[in-house]
SEPA-325933 format. One record per residue: residue number from 1; residue in one letter; x, y, z of N, C-alpha, C, O in turn. Coordinates in Angstrom, 2 decimals. Example, Ala and Ser with C-alpha at 12.3 -4.5 7.8 and 13.67 -1.06 7.14 Angstrom:
<recs>
+-----+--------+---------+---------+---------+---------+---------+---------+---------+---------+---------+---------+---------+---------+
! num ! residu !      nX !      nY !      nZ !     caX !     caY !     caZ !      cX !      cY !      cZ !      oX !      oY !      oZ !
+-----+--------+---------+---------+---------+---------+---------+---------+---------+---------+---------+---------+---------+---------+
!   1 !      A !   13.19 !   -5.69 !    7.80 !   12.30 !   -4.50 !    7.80 !   13.20 !   -3.30 !    7.80 !   14.24 !   -3.32 !    8.46 !
!   2 !      S !   12.85 !   -2.25 !    7.08 !   13.67 !   -1.06 !    7.14 !   12.90 !    0.03 !    7.87 !   13.41 !    1.14 !    8.04 !
+-----+--------+---------+---------+---------+---------+---------+---------+---------+---------+---------+---------+---------+---------+
</recs>
This chain:
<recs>
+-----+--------+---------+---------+---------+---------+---------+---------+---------+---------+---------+---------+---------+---------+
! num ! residu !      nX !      nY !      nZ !     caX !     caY !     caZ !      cX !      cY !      cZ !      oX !      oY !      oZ !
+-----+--------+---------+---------+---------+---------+---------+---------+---------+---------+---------+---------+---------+---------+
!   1 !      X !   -7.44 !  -14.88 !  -40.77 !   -8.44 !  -13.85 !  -40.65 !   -9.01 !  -13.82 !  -39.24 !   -9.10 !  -12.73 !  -38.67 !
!   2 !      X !   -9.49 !  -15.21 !  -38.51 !   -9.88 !  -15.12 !  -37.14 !   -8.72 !  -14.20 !  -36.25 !   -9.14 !  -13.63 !  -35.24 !
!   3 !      X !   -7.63 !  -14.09 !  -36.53 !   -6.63 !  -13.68 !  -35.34 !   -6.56 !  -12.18 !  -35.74 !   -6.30 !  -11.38 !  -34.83 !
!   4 !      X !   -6.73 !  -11.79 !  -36.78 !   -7.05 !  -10.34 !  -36.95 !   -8.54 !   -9.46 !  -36.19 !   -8.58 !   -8.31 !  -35.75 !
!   5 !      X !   -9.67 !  -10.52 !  -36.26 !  -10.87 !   -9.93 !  -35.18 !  -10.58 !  -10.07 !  -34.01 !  -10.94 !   -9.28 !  -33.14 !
!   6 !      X !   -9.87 !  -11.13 !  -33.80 !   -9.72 !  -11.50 !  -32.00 !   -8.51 !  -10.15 !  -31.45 !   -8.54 !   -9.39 !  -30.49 !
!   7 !      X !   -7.58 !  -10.33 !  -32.54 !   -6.79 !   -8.79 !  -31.83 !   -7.31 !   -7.48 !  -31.64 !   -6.48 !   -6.62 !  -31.34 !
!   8 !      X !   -8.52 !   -7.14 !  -31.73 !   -9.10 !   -5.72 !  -31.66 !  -10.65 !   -6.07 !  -30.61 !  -11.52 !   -5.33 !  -30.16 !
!   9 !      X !  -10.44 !   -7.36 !  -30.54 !  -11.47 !   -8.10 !  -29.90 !  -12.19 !   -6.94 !  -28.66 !  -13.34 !   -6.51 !  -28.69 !
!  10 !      X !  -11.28 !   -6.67 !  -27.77 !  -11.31 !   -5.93 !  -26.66 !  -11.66 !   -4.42 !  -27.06 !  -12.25 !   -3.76 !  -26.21 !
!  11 !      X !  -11.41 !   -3.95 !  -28.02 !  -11.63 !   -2.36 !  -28.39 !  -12.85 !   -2.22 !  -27.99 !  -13.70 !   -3.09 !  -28.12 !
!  12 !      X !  -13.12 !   -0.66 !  -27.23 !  -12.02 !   -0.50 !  -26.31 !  -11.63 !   -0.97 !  -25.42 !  -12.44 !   -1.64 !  -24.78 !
!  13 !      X !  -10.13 !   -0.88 !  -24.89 !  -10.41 !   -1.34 !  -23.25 !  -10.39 !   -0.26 !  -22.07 !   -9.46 !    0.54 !  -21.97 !
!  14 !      X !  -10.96 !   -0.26 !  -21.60 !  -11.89 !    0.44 !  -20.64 !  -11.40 !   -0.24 !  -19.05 !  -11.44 !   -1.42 !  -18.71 !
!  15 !      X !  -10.91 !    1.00 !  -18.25 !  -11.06 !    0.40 !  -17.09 !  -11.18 !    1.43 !  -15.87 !  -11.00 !    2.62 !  -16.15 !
!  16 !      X !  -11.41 !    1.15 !  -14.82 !  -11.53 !    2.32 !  -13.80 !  -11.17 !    1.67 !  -12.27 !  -11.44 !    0.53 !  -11.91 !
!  17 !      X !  -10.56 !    2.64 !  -11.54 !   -9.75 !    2.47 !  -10.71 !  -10.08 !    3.20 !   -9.37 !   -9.63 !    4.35 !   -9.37 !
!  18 !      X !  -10.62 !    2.92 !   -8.43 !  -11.17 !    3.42 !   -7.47 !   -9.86 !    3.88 !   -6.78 !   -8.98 !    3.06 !   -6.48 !
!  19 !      X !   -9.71 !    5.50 !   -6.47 !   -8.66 !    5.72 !   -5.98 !   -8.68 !    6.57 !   -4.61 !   -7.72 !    7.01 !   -3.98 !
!  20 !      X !  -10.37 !    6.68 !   -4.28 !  -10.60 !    7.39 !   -3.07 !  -12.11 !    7.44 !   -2.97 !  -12.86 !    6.99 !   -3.83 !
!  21 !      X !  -12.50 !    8.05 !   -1.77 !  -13.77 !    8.08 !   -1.74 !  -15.45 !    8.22 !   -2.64 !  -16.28 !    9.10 !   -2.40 !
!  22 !      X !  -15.58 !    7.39 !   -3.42 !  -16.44 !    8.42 !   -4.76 !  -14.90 !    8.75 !   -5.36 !  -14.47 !    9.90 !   -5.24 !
!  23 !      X !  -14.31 !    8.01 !   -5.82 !  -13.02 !    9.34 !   -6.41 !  -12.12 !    7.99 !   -7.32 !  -11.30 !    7.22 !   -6.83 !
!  24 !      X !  -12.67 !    8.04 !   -8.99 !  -12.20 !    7.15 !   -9.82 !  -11.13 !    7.35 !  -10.34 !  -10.95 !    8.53 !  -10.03 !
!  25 !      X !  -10.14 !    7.01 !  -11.01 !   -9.16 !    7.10 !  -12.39 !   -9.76 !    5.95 !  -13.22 !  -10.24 !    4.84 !  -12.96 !
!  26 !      X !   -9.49 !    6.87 !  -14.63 !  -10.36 !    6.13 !  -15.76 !   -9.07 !    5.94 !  -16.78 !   -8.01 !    6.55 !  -16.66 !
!  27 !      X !   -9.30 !    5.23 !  -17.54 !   -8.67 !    4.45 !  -18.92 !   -8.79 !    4.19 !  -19.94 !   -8.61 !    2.99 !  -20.13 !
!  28 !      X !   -9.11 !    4.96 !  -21.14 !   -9.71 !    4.10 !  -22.36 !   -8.40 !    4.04 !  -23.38 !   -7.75 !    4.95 !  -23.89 !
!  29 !      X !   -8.31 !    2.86 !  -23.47 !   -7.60 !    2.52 !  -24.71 !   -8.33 !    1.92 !  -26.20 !   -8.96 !    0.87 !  -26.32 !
!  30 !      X !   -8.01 !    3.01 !  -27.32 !   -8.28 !    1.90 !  -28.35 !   -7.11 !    1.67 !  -29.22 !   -5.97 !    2.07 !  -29.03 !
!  31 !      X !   -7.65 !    0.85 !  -30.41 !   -7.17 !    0.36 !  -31.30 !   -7.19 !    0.95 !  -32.30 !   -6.30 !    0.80 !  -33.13 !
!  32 !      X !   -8.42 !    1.95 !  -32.53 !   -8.85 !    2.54 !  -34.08 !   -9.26 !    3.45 !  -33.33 !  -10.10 !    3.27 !  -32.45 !
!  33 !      X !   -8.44 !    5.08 !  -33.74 !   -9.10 !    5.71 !  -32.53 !   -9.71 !    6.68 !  -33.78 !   -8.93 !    6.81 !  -34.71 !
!  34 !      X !  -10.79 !    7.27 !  -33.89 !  -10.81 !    8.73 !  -34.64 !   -9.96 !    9.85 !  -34.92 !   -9.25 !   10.24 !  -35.85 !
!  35 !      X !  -10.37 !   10.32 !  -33.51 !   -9.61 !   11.47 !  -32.71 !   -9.79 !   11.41 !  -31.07 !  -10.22 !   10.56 !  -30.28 !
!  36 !      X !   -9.36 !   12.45 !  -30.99 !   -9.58 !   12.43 !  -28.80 !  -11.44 !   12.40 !  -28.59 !  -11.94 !   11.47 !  -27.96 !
!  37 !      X !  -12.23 !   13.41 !  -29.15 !  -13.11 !   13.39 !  -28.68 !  -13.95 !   11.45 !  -28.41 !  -14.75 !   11.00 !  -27.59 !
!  38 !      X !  -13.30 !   10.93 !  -29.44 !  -13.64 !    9.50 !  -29.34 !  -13.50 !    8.88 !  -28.05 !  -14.27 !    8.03 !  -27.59 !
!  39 !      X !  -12.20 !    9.50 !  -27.35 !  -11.84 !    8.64 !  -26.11 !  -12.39 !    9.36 !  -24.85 !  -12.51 !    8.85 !  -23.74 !
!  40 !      X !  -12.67 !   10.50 !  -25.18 !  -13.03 !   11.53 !  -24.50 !  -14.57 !   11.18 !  -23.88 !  -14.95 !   11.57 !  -22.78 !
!  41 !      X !  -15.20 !   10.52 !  -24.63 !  -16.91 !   10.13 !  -24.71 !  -16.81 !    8.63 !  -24.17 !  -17.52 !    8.28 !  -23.23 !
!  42 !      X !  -15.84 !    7.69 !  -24.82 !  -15.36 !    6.49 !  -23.84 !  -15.03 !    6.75 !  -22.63 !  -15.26 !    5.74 !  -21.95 !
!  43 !      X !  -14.48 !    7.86 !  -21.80 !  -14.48 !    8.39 !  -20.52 !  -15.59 !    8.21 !  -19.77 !  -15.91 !    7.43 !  -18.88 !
!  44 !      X !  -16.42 !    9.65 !  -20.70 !  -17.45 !    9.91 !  -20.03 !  -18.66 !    8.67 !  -19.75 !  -19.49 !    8.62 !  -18.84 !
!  45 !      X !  -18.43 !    7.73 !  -20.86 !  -19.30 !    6.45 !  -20.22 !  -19.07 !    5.93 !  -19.02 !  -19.83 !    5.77 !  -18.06 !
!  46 !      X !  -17.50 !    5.59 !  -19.25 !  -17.11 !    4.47 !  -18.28 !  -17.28 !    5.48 !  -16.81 !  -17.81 !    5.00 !  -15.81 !
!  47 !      X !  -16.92 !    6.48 !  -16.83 !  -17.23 !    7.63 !  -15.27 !  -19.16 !    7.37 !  -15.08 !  -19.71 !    7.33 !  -13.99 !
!  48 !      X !  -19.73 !    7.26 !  -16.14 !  -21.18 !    7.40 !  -15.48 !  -21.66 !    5.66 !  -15.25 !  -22.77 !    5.43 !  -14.77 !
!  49 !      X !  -20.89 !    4.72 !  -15.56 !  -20.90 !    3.59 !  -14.99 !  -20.21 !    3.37 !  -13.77 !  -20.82 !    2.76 !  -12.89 !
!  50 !      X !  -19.03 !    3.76 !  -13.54 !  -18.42 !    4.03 !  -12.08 !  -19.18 !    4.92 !  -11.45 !  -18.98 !    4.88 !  -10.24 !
!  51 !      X !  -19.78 !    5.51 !  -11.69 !  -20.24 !    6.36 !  -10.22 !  -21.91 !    6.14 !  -10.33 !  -22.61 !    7.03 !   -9.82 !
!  52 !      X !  -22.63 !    4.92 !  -11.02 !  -23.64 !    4.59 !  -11.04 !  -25.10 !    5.65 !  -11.74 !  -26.29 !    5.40 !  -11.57 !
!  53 !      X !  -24.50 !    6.88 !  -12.53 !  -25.13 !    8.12 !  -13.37 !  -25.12 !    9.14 !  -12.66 !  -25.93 !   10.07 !  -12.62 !
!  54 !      X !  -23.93 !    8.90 !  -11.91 !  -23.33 !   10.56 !  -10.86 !  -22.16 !   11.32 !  -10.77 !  -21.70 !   12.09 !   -9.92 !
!  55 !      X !  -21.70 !   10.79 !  -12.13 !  -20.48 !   11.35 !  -12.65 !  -20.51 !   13.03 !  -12.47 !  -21.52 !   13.70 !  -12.69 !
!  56 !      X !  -19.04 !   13.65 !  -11.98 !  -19.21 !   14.45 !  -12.30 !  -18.19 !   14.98 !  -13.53 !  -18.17 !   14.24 !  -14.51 !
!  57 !      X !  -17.20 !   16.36 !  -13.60 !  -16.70 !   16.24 !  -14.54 !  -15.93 !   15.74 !  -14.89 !  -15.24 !   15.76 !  -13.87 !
!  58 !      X !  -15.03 !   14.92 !  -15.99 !  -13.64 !   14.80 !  -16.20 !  -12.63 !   15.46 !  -15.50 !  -12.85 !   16.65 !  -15.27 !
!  59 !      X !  -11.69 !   15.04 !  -15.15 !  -10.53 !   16.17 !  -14.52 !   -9.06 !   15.24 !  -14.67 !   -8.71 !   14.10 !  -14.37 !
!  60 !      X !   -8.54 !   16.24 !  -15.21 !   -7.29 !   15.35 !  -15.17 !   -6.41 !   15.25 !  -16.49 !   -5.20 !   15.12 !  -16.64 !
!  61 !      X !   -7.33 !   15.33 !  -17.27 !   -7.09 !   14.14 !  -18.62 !   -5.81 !   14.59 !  -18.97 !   -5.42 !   15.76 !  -18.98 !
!  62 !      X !   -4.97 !   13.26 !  -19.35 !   -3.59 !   12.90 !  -19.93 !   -3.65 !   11.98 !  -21.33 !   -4.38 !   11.00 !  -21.45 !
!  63 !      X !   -2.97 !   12.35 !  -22.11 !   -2.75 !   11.36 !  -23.11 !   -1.76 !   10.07 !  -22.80 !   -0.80 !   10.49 !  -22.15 !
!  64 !      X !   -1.69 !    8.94 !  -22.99 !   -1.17 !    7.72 !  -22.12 !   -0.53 !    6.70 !  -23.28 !   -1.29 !    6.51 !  -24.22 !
!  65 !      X !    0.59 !    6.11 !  -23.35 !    0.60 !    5.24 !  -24.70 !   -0.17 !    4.35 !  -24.68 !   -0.65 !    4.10 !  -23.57 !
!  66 !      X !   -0.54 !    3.64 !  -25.71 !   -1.48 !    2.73 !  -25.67 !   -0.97 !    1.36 !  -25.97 !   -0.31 !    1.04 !  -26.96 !
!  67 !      X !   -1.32 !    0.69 !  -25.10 !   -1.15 !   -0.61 !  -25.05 !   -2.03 !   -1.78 !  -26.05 !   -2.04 !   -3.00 !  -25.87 !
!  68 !      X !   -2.60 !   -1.20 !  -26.90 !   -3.48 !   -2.07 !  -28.22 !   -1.88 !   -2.15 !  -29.22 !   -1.08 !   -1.35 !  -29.70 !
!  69 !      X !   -2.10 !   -3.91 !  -29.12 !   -1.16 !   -3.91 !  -29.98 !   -1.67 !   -5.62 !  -30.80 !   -2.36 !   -6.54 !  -30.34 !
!  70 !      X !   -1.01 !   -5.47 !  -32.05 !   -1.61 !   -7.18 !  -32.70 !   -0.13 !   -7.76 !  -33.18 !    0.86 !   -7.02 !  -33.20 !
!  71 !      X !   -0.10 !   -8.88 !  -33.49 !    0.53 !   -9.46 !  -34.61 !    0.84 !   -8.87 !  -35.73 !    2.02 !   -8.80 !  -36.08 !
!  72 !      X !   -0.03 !   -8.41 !  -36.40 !    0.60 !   -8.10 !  -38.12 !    0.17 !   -6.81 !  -38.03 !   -0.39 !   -6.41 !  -39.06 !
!  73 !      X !    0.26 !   -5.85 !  -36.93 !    0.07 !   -4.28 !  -37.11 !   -1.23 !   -3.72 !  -37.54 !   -1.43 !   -2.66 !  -38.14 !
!  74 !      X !   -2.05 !   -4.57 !  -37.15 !   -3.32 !   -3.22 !  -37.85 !   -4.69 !   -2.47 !  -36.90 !   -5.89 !   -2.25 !  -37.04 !
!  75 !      X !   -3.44 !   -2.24 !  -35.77 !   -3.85 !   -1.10 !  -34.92 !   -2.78 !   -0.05 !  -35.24 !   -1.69 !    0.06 !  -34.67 !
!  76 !      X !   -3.32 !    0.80 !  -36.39 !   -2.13 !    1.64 !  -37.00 !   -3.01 !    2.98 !  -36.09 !   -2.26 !    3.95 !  -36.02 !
!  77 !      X !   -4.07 !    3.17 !  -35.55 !   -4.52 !    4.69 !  -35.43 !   -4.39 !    4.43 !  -33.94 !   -5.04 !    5.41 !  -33.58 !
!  78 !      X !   -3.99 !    3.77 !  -32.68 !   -3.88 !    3.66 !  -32.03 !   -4.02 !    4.77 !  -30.99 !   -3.76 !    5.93 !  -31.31 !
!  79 !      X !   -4.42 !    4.45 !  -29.77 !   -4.88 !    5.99 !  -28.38 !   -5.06 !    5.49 !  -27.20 !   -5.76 !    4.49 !  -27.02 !
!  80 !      X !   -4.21 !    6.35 !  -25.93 !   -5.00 !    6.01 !  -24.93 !   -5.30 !    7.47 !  -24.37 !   -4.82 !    8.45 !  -24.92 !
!  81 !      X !   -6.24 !    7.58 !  -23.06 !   -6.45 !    8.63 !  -22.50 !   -6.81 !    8.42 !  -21.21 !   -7.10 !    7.24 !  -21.02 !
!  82 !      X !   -6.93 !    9.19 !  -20.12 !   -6.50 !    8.89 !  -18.86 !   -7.34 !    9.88 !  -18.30 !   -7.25 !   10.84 !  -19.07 !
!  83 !      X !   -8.16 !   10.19 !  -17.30 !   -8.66 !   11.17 !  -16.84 !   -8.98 !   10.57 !  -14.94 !   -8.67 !    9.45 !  -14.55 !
!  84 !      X !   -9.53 !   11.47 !  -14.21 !  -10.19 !   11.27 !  -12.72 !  -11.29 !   11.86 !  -13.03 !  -11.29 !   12.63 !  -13.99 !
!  85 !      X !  -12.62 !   11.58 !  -12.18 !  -13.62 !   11.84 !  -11.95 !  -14.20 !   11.15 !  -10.55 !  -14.10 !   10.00 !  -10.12 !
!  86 !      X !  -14.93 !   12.47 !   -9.94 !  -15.54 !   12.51 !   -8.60 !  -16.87 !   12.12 !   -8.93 !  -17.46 !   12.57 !   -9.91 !
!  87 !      X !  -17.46 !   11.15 !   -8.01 !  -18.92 !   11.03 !   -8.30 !  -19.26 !   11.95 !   -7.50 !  -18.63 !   12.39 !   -6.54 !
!  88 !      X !  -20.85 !   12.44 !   -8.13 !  -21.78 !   13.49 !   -7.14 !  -22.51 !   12.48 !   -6.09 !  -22.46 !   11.25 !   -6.14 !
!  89 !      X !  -23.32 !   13.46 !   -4.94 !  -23.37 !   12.45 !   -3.87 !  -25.30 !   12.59 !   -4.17 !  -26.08 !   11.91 !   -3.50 !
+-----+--------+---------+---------+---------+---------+---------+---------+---------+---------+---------+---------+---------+---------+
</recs>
């Protein structure tokens, strides 16, 4: 049972990628996804933590495979999503 919490442990994973001036690529992967708007709002966090609450809009967004994976399969709803965002100045 412990190795079943520890595999979703990370949901989501979240990451961001400074790819220019003020100028991010974002990442959310989960494990249990809803739907898009789920990952869509995991974006929009992780952009207003990268740009310190000066996010501006999403741009970009791609659907991405997702790399959540366990032992005995029970990341069955699995998602990733991919977007850029410019911070405002």
């Amino acid at each position: 049972m412990l190795l079943l919490l520890a595999a979703c442990q990370s949901d989501p994973a979240l990451r961001s990628t400074r790819i220019g001036p003020a100028y991010y690529q974002l990442v959310a992967d989960r494990c249990h996804v809803m739907d898009r708007a789920q990952l869509e709002q995991d974006l929009q966090a992780l952009a207003e933590r990268a740009c310190l609450g000066r996010a501006g809009a999403l741009q970009n967004l791609q659907s991405r495979p997702s790399r959540q994976g366990s032992l005995f399969g029970e990341c069955l709803r699995r998602g990733a999503l991919q977007a850029e965002v410019r911070c405002l100045p």
